[in-house]
C-alpha positions as CSV (number, residue, x, y, z in Angstrom):
1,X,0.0,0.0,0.0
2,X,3.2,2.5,0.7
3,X,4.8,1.7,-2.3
4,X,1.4,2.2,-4.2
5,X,1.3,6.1,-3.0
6,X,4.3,6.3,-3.6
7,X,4.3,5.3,-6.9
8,X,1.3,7.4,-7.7
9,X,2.7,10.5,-5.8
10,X,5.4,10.2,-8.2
11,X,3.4,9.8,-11.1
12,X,1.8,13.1,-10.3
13,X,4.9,14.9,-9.6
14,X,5.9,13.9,-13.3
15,X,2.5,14.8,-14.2
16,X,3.0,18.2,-12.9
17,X,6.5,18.6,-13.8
18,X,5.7,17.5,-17.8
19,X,2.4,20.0,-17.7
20,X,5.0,22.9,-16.4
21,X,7.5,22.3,-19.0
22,X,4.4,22.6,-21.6
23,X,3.2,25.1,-19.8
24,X,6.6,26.6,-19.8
25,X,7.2,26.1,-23.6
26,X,3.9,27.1,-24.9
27,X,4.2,30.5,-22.8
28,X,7.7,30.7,-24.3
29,X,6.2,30.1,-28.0
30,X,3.8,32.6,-27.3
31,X,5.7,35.2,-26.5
32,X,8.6,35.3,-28.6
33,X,8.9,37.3,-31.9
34,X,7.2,35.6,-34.8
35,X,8.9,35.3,-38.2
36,X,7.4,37.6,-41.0
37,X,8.1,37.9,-44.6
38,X,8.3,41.5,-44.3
39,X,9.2,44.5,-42.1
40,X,5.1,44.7,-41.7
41,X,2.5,42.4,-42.5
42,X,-0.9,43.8,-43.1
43,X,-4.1,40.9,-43.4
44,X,-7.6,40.8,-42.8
45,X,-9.8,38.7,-40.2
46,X,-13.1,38.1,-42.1
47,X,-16.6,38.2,-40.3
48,X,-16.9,34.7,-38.7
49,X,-13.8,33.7,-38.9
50,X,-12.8,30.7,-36.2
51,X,-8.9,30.8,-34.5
52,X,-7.6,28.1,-37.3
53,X,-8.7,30.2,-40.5
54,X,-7.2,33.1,-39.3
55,X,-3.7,31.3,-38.8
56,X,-4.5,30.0,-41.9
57,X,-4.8,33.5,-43.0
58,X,-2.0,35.1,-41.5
59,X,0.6,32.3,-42.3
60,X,-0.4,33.2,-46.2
61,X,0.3,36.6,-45.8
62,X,3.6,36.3,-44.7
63,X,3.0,35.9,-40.9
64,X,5.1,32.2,-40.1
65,X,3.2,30.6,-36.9
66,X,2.5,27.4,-35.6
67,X,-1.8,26.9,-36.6
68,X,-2.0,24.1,-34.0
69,X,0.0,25.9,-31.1
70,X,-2.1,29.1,-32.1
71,X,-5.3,27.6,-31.8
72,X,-4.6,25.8,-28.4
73,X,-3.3,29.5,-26.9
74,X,-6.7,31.4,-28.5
75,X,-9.0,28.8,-26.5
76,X,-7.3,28.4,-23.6
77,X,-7.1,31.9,-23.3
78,X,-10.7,32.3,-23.8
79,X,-9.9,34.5,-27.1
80,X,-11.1,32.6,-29.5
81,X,-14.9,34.1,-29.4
82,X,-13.5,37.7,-28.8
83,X,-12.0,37.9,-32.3
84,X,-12.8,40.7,-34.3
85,X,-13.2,41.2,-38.1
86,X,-11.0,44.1,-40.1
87,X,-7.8,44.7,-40.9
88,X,-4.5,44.3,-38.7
89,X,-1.0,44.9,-39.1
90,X,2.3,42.4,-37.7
91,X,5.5,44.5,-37.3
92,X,8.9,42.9,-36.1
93,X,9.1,41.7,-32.8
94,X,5.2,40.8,-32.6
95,X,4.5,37.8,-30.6
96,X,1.9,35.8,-30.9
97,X,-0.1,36.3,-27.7
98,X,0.7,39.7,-29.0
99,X,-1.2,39.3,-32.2
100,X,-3.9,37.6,-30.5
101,X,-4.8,40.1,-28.2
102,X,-4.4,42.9,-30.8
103,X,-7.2,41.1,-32.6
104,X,-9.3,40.3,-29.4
105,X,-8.9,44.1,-28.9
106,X,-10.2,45.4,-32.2
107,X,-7.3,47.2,-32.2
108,X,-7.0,47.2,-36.5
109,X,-5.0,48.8,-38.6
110,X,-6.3,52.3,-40.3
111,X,-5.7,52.7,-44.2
112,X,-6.2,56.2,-45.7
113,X,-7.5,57.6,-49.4
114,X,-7.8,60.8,-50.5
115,X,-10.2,62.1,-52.9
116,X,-8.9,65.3,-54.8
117,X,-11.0,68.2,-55.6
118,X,-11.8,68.8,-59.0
119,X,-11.6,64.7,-59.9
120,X,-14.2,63.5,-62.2
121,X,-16.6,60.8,-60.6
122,X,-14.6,58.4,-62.6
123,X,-11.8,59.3,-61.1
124,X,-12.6,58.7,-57.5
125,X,-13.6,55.2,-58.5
126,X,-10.8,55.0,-60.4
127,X,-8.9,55.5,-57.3
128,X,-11.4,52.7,-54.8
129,X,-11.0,50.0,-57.7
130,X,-6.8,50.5,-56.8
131,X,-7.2,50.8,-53.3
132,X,-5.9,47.1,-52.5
133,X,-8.0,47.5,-48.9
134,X,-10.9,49.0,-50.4
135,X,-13.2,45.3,-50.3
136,X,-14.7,46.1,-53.6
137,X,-19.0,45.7,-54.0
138,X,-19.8,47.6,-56.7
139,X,-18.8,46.3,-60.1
140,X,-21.7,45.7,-61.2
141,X,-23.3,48.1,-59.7
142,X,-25.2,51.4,-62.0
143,X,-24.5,54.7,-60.9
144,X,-27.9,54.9,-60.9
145,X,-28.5,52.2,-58.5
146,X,-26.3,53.6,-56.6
147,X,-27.5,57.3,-56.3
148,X,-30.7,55.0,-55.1
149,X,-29.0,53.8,-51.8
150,X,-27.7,56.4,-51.4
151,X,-31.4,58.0,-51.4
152,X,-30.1,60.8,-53.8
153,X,-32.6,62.8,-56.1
154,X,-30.2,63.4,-58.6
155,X,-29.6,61.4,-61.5
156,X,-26.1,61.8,-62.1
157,X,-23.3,60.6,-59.8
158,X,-20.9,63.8,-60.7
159,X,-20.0,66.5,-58.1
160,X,-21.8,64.2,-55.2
161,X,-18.9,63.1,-53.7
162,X,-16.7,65.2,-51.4
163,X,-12.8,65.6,-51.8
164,X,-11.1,64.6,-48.8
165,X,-9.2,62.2,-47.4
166,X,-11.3,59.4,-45.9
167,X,-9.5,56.8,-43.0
168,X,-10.8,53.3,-43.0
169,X,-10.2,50.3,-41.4
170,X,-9.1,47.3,-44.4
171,X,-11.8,45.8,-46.0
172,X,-14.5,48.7,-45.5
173,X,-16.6,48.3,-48.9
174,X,-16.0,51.0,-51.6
175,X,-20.2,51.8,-51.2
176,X,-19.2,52.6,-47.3
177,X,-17.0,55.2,-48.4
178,X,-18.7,56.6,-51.0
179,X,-21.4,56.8,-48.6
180,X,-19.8,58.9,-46.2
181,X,-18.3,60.9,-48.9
182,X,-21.5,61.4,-50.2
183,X,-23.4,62.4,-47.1
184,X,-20.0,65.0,-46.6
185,X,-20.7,66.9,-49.3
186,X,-24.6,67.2,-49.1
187,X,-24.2,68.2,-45.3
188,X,-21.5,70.9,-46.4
189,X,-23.6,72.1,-49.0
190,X,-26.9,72.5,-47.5
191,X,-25.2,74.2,-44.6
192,X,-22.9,76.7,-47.1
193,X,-26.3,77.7,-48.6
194,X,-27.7,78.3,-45.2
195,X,-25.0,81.6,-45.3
196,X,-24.4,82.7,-48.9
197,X,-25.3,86.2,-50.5
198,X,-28.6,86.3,-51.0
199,X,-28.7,88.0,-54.5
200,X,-27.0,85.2,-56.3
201,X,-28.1,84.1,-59.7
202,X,-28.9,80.9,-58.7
203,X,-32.0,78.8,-57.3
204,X,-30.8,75.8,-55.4
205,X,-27.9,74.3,-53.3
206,X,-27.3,72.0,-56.8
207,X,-27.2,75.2,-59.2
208,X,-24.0,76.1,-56.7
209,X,-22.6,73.3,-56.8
210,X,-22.4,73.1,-60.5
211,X,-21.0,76.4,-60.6
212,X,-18.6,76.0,-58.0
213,X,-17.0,73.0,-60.3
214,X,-16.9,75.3,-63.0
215,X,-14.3,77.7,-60.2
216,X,-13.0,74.7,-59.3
217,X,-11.4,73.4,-63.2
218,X,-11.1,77.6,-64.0
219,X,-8.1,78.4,-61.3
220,X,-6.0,76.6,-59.3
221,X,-4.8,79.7,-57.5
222,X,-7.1,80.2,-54.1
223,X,-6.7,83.8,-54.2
224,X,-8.4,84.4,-57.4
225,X,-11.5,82.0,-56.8
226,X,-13.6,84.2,-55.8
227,X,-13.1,87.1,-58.7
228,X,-13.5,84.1,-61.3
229,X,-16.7,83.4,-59.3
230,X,-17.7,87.0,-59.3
231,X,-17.0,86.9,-63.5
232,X,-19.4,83.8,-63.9
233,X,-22.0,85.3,-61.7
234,X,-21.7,88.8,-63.7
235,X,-22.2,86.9,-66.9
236,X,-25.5,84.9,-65.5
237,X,-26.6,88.0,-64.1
238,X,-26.2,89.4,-68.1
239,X,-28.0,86.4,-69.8
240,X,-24.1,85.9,-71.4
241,X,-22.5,82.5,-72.1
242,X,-20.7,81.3,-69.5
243,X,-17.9,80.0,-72.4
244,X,-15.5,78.4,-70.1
245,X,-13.8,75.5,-71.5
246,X,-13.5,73.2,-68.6
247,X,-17.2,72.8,-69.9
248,X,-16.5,71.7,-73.4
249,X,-14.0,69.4,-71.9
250,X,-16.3,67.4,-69.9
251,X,-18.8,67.2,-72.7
252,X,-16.1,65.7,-75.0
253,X,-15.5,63.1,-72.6
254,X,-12.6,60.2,-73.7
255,X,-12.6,61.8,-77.5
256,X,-10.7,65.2,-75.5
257,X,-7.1,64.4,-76.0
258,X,-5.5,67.4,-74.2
259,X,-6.3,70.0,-77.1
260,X,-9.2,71.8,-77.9
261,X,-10.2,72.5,-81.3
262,X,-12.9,75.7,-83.0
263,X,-14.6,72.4,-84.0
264,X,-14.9,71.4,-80.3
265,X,-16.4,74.8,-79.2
266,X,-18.7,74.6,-81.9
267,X,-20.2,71.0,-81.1
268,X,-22.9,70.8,-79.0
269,X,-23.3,68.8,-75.5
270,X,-25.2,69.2,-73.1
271,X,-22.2,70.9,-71.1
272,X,-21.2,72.6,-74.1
273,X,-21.4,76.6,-72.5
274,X,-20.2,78.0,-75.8
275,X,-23.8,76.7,-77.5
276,X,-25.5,76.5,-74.7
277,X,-27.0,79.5,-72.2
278,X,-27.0,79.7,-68.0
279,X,-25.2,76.6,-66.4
280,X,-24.9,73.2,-67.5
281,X,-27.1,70.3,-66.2
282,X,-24.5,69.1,-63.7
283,X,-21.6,69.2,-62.4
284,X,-18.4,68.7,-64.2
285,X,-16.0,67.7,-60.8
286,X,-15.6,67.4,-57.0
287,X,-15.5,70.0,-55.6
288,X,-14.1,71.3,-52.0
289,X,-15.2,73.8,-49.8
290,X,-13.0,76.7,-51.3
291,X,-14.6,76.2,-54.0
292,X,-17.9,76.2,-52.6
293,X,-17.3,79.3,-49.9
294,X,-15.9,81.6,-53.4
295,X,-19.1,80.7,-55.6
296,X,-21.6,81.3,-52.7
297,X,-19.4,84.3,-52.0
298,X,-18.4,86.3,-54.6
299,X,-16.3,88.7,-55.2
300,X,-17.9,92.1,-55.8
301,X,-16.7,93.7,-59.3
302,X,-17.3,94.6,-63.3
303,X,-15.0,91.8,-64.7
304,X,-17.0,89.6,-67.2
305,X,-13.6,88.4,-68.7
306,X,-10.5,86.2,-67.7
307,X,-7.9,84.4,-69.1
308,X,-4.8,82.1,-67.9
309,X,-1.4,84.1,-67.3
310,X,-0.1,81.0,-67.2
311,X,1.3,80.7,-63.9
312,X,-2.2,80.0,-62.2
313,X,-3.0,83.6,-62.0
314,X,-5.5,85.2,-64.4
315,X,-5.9,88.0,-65.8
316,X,-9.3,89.7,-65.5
317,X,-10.9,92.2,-67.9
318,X,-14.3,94.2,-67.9
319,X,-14.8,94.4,-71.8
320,X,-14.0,92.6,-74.4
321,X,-11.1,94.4,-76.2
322,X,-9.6,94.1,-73.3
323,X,-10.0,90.7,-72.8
324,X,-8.9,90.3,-76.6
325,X,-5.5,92.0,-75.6
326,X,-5.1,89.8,-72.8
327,X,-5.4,86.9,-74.9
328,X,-2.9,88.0,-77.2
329,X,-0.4,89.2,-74.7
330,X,-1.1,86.0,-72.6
331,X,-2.1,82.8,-74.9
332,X,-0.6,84.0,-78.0
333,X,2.5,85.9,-76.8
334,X,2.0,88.7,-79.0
């Protein structure tokens, strides 16, 4: 009977002694620095997803762990219900417990993309479709199903979207950001209308903001934004074409090779403000709140004429033999 006790006392003491050294090794494996593929390692944890997948996961991205050993730590922990889906980044010297609690956390990774003002709509989702964390929803998606989620009134998808930079957590949907971008510039809008002169030429919050992406293409000089609004507001105000070739542009759409031609002036689009009168039916860019504050704020003044110095100033004239000198001192260097 002694020697059985014995026996089993010393069977426990292994017991224990062989459950330490695990114990020992696994909190060892745990916390040492795992082996990466790169300086940083970004990858996503999908909605769902259970403690093996997202080894699975971060092994293929570049992050070299043990799936078995990573499993046993997230359920004995009690992690392995707490993680969270997004995006996370591994950076030399991350452990794995490390990594594990980063994603029990929610702490995720933040990825950035700017929208810049006077881009066409086709060139902010130019710029989604080649954001490599942008989850993309929408390819086959109409614009004008998408102005309906969006619960816009407008039929065309140009000028909605404001130019900013937007931070997002990887695999946000190109439809979540557009959203917010969407609803940023409505809310600056409506609330920019709220304050503008109140003799302006023009009848709704969407009448300014296709003039204000008229001032946005005409100067990339802040200073003069609001005289070049002030010109386009004088000539509405006078029942004169607008003729500003940012228009024309637009109207041409993928036949506009970087020239424009008498022809071009001549041939009529809908945008075409050299054959058509008052503003055109939408927008023609993004546009930011400069912009916006110069068109609902104009300058005061008799210019009806500009034209390109060709340093990003203009040069502004109140008749047109005036304007006509400018042109040929300016754009044909005579």
């Amino acid at each position: 009977m002694k020697s059985l006790k014995t026996f089993l006392f010393r069977l426990c003491l292994v017991f224990m002694l062989v459950l330490g050294a695990v114990s020992a090794g696994a909190w060892y494996w745990a916390t040492q620095p795992v082996d990466l593929a790169h300086e940083r390692v970004d990858y996503i944890v999908d909605p769902g997803t259970h403690p093996r997948a997202v080894a699975q996961r971060m092994n293929a991205a570049g992050i070299r762990l043990n799936e078995d050993f990573f499993v046993i730590l997230a359920r004995l922990s009690g992690r392995d219900t707490l993680l969270k889906a997004g995006g996370y980044e591994a950076v030399r010297g991350d452990s794995p417990w490390l990594l594990l609690e980063r994603m029990a956390n929610g702490d995720m990774t933040q990825a950035r993309i700017t929208f810049v003002e006077g881009w066409t709509y086709q060139r902010i989702r130019q710029a989604l479709r080649e954001a490599p964390q942008v989850r993309q929803t929408l390819q086959d998606v109409s614009d004008e199903e998408l102005l309906k989620r969006l619960g816009s009134p407008h039929t065309h998808t140009e000028g909605l979207f404001y130019p900013d930079t937007y931070v997002f957590t990887p695999s946000t949907t190109d439809y979540d950001i557009l959203r917010r971008a969407h609803h940023a510039q409505l809310e600056l809008l409506d609330r920019l209308w709220e304050e503008r002169d109140k003799d302006l030429p023009l009848i709704s919050p969407y009448e300014a903001l296709i003039l204000a992406s008229i001032v946005e293409k005409e100067t990339g000089h802040g200073e003069d934004r609001a005289r070049v609004a002030g010109v386009f507001v004088n000539r509405l105000r006078a029942n004169m074409l607008l003729q500003t070739d940012p228009t024309v542009i637009y109207g041409m759409g993928d036949s506009y090779q970087g020239r424009i031609r008498r022809i071009d002036l001549r041939t009529d689009t809908p945008w075409n403000t050299y054959t058509r009168a008052g503003l055109p039916p939408t927008p023609i860019a993004s546009v930011g709140k400069a912009a916006l504050m110069a068109t609902l704020h104009p300058e005061t003044h008799g210019f009806y004429y500009f034209v390109s110095r060709g340093d990003g100033t203009s040069e502004f004239s109140s008749n047109l033999a005036a304007h006509n000198r400018a042109v040929a001192k300016y754009i044909l260097k005579r």
